[in-house]
C-alpha positions in Angstrom: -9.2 -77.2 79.9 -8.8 -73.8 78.1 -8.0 -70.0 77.9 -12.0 -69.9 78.4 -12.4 -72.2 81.4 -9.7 -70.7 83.4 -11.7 -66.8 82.4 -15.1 -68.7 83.6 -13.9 -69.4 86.3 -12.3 -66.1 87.9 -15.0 -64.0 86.3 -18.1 -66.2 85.7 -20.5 -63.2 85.9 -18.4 -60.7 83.3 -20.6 -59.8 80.7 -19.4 -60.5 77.2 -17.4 -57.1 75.7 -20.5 -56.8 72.8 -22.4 -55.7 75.4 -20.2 -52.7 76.5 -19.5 -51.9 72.7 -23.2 -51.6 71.5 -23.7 -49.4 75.5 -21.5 -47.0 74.2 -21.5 -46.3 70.4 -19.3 -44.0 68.9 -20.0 -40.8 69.4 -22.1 -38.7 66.6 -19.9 -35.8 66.0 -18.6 -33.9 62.8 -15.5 -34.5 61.1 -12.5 -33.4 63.1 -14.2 -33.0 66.7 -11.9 -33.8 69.3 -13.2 -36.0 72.4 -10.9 -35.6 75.0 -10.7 -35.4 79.0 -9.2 -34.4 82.0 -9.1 -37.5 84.4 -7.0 -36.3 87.8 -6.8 -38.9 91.2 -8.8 -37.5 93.8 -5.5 -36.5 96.1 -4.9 -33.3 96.7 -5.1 -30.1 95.3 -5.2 -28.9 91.5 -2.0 -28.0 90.4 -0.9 -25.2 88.2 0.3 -28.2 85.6 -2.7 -30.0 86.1 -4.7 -26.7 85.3 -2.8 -25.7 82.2 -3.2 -29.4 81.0 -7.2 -29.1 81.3 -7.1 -25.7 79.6 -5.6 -26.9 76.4 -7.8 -30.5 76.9 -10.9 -27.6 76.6 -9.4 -25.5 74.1 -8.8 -28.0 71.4 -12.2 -29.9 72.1 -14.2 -26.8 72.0 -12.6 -25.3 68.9 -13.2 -28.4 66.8 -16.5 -29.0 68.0 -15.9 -31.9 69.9 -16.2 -32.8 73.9 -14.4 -32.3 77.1 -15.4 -34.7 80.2 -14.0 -34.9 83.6 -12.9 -38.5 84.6 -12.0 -39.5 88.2 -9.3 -42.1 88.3 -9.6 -43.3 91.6 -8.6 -46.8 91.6 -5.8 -46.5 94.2 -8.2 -45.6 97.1 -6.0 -45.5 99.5 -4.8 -42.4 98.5 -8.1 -40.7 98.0 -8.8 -37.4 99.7 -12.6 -36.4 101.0 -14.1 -34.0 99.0 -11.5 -33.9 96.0 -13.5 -34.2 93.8 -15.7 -31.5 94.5 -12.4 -29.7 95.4 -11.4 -30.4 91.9 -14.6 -29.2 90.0 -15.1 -26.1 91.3 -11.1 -25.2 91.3 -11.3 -25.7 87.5 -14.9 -23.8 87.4 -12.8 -20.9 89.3 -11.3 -20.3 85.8 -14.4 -21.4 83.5 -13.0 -24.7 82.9 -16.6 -26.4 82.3 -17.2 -30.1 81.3 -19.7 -31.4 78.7 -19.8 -34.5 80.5 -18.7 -36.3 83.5 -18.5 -35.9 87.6 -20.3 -32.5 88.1 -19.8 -33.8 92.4 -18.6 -36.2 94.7 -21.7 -38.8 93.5 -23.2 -36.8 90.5 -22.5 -36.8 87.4 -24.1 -35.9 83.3 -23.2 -37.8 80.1 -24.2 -41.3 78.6 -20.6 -42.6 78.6 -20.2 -42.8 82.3 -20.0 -44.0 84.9 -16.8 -41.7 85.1 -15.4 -42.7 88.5 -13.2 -45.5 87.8 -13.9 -47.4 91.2 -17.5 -47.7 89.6 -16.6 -49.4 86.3 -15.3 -52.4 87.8 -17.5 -54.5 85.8 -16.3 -53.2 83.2 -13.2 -53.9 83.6 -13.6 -57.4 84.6 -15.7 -58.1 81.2 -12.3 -56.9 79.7 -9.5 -58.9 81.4 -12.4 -61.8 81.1 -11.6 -61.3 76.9 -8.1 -61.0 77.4 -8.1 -64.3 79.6 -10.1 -65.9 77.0 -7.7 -65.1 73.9 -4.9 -65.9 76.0 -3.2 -62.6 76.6 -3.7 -62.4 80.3 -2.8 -64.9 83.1 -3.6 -65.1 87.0 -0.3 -64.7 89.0 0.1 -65.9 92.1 3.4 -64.4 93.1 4.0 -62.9 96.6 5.6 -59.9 97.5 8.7 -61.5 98.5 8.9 -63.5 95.5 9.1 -60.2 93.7 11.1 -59.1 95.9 13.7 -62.2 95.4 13.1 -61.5 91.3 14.0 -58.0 91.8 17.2 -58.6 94.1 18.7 -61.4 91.3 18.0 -59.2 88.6 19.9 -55.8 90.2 22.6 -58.2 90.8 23.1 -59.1 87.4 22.9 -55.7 86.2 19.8 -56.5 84.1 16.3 -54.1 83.9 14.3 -54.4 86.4 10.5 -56.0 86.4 8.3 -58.9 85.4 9.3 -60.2 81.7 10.4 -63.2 79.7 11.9 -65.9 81.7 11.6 -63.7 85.2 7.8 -63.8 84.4 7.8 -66.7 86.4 3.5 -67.5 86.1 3.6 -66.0 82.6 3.3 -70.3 81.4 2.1 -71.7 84.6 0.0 -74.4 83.0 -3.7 -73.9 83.1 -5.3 -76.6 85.5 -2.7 -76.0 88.2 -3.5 -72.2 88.1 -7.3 -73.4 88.2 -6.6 -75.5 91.1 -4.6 -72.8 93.0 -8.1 -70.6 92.7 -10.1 -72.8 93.9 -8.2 -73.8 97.0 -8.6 -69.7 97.5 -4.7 -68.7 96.7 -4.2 -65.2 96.6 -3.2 -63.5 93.0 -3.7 -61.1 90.4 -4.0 -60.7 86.7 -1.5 -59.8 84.7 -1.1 -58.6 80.8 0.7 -61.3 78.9 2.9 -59.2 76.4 3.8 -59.8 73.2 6.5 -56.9 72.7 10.0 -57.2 72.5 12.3 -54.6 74.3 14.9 -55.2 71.2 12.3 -53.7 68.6 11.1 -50.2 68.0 7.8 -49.0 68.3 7.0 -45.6 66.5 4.5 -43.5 67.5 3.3 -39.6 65.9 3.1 -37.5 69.1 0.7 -34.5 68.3 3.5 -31.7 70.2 6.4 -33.8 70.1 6.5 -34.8 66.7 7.6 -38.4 65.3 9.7 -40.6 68.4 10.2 -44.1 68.8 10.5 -46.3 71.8 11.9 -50.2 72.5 8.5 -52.3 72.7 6.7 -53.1 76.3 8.0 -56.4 77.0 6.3 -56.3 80.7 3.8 -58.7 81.9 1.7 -55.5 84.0 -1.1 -55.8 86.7 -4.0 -55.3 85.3 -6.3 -56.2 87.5 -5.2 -56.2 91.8 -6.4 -58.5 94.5 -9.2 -56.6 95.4 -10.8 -56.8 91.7 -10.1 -53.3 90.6 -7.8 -52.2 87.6 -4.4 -50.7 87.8 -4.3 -47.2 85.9 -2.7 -48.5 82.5 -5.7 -51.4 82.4 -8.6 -48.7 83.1 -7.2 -45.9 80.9 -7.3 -48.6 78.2 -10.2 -49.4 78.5 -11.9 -46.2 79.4 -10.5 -44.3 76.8 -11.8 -46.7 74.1 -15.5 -47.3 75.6 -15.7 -43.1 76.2 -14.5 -42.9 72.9 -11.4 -40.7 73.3 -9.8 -39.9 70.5 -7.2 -37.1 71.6 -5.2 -37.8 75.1 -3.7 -34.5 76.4 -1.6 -35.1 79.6 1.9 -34.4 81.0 5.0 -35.5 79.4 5.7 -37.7 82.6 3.6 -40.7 81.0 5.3 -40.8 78.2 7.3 -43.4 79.4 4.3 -45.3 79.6 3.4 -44.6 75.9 5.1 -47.9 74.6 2.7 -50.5 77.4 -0.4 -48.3 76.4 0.5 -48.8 72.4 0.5 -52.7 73.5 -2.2 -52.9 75.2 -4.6 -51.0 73.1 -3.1 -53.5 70.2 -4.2 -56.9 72.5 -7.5 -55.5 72.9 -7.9 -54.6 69.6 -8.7 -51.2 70.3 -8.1 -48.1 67.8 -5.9 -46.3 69.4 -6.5 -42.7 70.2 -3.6 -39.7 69.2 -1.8 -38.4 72.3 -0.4 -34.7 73.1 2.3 -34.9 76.1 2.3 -31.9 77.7 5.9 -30.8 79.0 6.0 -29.1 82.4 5.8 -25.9 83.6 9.6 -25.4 84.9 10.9 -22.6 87.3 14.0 -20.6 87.7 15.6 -22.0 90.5 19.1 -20.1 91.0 19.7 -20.4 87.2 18.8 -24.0 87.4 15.6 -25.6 85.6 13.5 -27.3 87.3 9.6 -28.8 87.4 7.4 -26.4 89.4 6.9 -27.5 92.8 4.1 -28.0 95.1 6.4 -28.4 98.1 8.4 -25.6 97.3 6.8 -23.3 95.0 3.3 -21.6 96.5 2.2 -20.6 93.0 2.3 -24.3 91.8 -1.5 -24.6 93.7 -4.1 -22.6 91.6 -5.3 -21.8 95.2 -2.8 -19.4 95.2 -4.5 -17.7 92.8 -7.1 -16.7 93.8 -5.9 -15.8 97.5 -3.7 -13.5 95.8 -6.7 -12.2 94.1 -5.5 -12.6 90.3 -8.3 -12.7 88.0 -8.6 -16.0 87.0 -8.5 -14.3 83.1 -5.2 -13.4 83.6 -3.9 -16.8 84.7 -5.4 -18.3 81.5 -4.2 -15.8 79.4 -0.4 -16.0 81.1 -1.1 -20.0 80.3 -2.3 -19.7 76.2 0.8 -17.2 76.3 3.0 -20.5 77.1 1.3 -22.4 75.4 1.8 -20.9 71.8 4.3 -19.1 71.2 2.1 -16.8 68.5 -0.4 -16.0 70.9 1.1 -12.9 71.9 1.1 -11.7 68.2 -2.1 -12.5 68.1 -3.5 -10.8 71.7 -1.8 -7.4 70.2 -3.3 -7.7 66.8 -6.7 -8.8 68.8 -6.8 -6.5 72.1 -10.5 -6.9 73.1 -11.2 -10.4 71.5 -12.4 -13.2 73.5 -9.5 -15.9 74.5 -12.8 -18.3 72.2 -11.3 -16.5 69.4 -7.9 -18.3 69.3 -6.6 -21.2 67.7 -4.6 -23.1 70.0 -1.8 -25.3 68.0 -0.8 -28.3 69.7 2.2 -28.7 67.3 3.5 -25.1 68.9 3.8 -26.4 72.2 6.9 -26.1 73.7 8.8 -29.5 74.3 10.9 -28.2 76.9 8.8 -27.0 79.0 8.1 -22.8 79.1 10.0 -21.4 82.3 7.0 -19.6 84.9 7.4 -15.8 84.9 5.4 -14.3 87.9 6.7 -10.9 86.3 5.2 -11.3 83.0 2.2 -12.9 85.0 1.0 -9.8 86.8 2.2 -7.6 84.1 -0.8 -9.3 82.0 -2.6 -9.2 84.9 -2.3 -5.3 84.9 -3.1 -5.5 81.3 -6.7 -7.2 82.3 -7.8 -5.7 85.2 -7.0 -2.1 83.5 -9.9 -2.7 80.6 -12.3 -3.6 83.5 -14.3 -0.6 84.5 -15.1 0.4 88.0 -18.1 -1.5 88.7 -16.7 -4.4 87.4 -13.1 -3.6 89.6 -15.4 -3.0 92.9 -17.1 -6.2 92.3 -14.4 -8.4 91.9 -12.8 -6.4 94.8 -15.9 -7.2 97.2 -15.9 -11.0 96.0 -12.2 -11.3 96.5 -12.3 -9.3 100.2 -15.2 -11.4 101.8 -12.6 -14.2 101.7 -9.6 -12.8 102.2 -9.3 -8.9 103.3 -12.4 -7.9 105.6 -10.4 -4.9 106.1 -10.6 -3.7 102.5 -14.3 -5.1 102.1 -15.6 -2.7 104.9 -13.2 -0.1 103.6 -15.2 -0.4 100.0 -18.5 -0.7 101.2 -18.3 2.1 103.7 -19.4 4.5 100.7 -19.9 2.7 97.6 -20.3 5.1 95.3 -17.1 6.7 97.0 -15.1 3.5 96.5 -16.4 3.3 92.9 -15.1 6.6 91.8 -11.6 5.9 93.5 -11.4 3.3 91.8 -12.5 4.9 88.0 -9.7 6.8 88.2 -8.1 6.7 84.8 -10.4 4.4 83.4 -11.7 4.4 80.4 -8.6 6.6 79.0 -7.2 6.0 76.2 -4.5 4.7 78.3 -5.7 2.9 81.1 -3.8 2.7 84.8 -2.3 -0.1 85.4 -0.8 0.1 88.8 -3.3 -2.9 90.0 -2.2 -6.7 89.2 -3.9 -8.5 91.9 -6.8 -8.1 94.5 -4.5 -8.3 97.2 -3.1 -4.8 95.8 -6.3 -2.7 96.0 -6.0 -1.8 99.5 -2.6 -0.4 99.5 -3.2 1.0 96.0 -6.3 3.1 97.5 -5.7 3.6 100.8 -4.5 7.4 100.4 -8.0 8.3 99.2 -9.5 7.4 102.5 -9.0 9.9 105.7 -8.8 6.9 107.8 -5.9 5.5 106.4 -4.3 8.7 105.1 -1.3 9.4 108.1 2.0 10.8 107.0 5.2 10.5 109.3 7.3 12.0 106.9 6.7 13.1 103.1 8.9 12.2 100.7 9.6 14.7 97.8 12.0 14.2 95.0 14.3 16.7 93.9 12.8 19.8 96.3 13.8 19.1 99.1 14.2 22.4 101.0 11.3 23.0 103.2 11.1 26.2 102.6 10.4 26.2 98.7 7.4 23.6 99.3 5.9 25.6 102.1 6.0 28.6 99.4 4.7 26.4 96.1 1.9 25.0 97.9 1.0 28.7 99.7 1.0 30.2 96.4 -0.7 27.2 94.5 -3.7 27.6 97.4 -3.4 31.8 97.5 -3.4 32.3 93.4 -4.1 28.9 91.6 -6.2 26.3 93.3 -10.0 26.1 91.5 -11.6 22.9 92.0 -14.0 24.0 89.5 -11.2 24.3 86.6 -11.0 21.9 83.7 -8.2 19.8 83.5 -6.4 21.6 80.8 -6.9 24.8 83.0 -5.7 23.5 85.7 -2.3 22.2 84.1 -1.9 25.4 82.4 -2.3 27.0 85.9 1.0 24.7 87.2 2.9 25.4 84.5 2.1 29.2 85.4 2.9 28.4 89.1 6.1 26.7 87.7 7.3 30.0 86.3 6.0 31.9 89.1 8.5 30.0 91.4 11.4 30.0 88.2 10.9 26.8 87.1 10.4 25.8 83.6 7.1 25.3 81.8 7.7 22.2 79.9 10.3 19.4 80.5 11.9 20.1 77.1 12.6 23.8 77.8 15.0 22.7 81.0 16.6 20.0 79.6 18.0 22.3 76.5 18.8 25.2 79.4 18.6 23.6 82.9 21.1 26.8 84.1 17.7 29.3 83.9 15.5 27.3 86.1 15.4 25.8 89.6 13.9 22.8 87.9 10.7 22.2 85.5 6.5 21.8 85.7 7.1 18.1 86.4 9.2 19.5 90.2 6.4 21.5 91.0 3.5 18.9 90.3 5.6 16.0 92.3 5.2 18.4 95.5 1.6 18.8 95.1 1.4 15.2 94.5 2.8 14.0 97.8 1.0 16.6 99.7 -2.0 15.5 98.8 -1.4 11.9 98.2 1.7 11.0 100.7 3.2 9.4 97.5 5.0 9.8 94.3 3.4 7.5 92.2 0.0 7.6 91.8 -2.8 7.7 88.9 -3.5 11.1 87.4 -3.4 13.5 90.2 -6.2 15.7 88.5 -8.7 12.8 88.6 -7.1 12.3 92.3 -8.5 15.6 93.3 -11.9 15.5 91.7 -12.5 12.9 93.4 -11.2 13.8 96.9 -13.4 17.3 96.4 -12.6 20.5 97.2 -12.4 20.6 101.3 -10.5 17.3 101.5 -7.6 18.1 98.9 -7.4 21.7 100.1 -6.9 20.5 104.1 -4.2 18.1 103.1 -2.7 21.1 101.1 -2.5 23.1 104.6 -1.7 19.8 106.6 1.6 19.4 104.5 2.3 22.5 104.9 2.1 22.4 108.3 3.7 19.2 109.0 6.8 20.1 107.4 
């Protein structure tokens, strides 16, 4: 009996590897393309870290030519969750994260390298642990769990690592015809990777972010393929990697522990081995502590959150290049309207501690994109964001259009932009004030006039002697600033600041009350545009209402 016999006989249908090696060639791109992939479990939702990791998989794929596919590593189905995968495509399309090849649903799929759902390869797998048998480098092993259980208890007590090696690898030299025997009689086992490493040697390894490391050898005799004939991860990845021919590997610095097995079990199989980027984590300020970002405690760590929040999925992506590299915010001020296409991501400039999530800096950017959109392209995302999430706002905006689109062109288009908007969810209350409806004042709030008296008198006088809805805006500014000294306040800011004992105050006093008269607040986008856009009857019945009311 040999290595051979023993693989005939637990896989006596596995087609021979040649047959998977001429199936999928190597693939017929130019020199330097990247083939890499994103290849999540189907359990649960996509993660913040899961979507940073597919947008640099993209990036470096697309900018060398190359290809990005979506693998589904289901092989622990147990765990699986209906609909992920669907659940997983379009939360990645959400943020024009697109695939060249791969699942494109739950049973569909594109691309000549496939199938890409793990729990349909098995063949494939088996035609692999059948070579591996057959050379000698895997063995059936018929332990049970209390057996492990009993290897594991002797080895904590002796203070030893932990797992199945060397001399605790008890089926690791089981002679042949009495494993043979034990399958026939229909034992229960698995197959395991016979190593060659040893723990007291170095392995060295080029990582593509973190630089040159080294690691002590796998010395453990892994699963490779469980009871119920499927692979474990390590196994498929293996062998899925090599046969979809990967040759970049972009995921999180948590499997680099595993780096070491992989490097030994791509050598057994005489694979080449692919280059690998480990991703650190995106970490969060947790009371001056760092620490991973959280799904059970952090809502932002779900890219749902994203979008219920209504931040423009270009913001989150260009928030995530921005801690990615650390140039790339040189580059977005020296390239204001270029496409995020137009930037070379460096994997080498990766952070290897892990960048620290800023929600500030976040919507700041985010107030940075949605100010260069214009108003047609602010109502629609408005409307598309609403019908989900804020049917109040979505009948609000659809009441009048044309209305809606005005209030929301104000200041657009400026050579400075407004930028009080960084989400969807902040329309309603950034707009409300325009709308009749929603526009009720308990109590104004000015700033430094105060007395009633003086604002009853500045808005009189500004309806008596300077209101013109018909003025341009330069008029009507020079027509405050005339008010302003009217009333004995200065004209410019810069005149009562070098003699603030002649005035009451300056222009900026008097414009504040107007503002909150007609607008309730005292921040607010350019309160000449405000007015044009509220007309002539509206802001001048506010005007009186104010007066009133105080």
């Amino acid at each position: 009996m040999d290595y051979k016999d023993l693989a005939n006989l637990i896989f006596p249908e596995a087609k021979d590897i040649s047959y998977y090696e001429e199936k999928y060639p190597e693939r017929n791109l130019g020199e330097g393309a990247i083939v890499t992939r994103f290849a999540p479990s189907p359990t649960g939702f996509v993660h913040i870290g899961h979507l940073f990791q597919a947008l640099v998989a993209r990036k470096v794929a697309k900018q060398t030519g190359g290809v990005f596919f979506l693998r589904i590593e289901d092989t622990d189905q147990k765990r699986e969750v209906e609909n992920a995968i669907t659940g997983i495509i379009n939360s990645l399309r959400d943020f024009d994260i697109n695939f060249d090849e791969g699942m494109v649903d739950e049973k569909n799929e594109k691309g000549i390298y496939g199938p890409y759902k793990q729990s349909e390869r098995k063949e494939i797998y088996q035609s692999y642990a059948k070579y591996l048998l057959e050379q000698g480098k895997a063995y059936p092993c018929f332990c049970t769990p209390e057996e492990l259980e009993e290897i594991r208890a002797k080895q904590e007590a002796a203070k030893i690592r932990t797992g199945y090696y060397g001399v605790w690898a008890k089926y690791r030299t089981f002679p042949l015809n009495e494993a043979m025997e034990k399958i026939k009689n229909g034992e229960k086992y698995i197959i395991r990777f016979k190593s060659m490493g040893n723990e007291e040697k170095k392995v060295k390894h080029h990582d593509l972010i973190r630089g040159n490391i080294d690691f002590p050898e796998n010395d453990q005799d892994i699963v490779i393929i469980k009871s119920d004939g499927l692979p474990t991860y390590h196994f498929a990845h293996a062998v899925d990697d090599h046969l979809m021919r990967t040759n970049l590997v972009v995921r999180g610095d948590e499997w680099l522990s595993s780096l070491p097995l992989h490097i030994d079990l791509f050598r057994s199989l005489g694979f080449k081995m692919p280059k690998y980027a480990h991703i650190s984590p995106i970490m969060k300020d947790d009371n001056g502590n760092k620490r991973k970002i959280s799904k059970r405690k952090d809502p932002e760590a779900a890219v749902s959150y994203y979008h219920e929040e209504g931040i423009p999925e270009e913001a989150v992506k260009e928030y995530l290049f921005n801690i990615a590299n650390s140039n790339f915010e040189s580059w977005r001020r020296a390239n204001k309207e270029a496409s995020l296409d137009n930037f070379t991501l460096a994997l080498n400039k990766m952070s290897v501690s892990g960048a620290l999530f800023d929600m500030v800096k976040l919507l700041d950017i985010s107030k940075t994109v949605i100010s260069k959109y214009t108003a047609e392209e602010v109502y629609k995302a408005c409307i598309n964001w609403a019908e989900r999430y804020n049917i109040e706002l979505k009948e609000l905006l659809e009441k009048d259009s044309e209305y809606a689109k005005k209030v929301l062109g104000i200041e657009r288009g400026n050579i400075k932009p407004r930028k009080d908007i960084a989400k969807w969810s902040d329309v309603f209350n950034s707009i409300s004030y325009m709308y009749d409806e929603e526009f009720c004042i308990e109590k104004y709030q000015f700033q430094k006039i105060d007395s009633k008296e003086e604002i009853q008198k500045i808005i009189t006088k500004y309806l008596e002697k300077y209101f013109s809805y018909t003025d341009d805006k330069q008029t009507w500014f020079d027509k405050i600033k005339d008010l302003a000294e009217e009333m004995g306040y200065a004209r410019e800011t810069k005149q009562y600041k070098s003699e603030p004992e002649k005035y009451k105050g300056h222009v900026g006093d008097i414009s504040m009350v107007l503002r909150v008269a007609i607008t309730g607040r005292q921040n607010t986008p350019d309160l000449y545009e405000i007015m044009q856009v509220l007309g002539e009857e509206r802001t001048k019945q506010r005007l009186i209402t104010c007066i009133e009311k105080i």
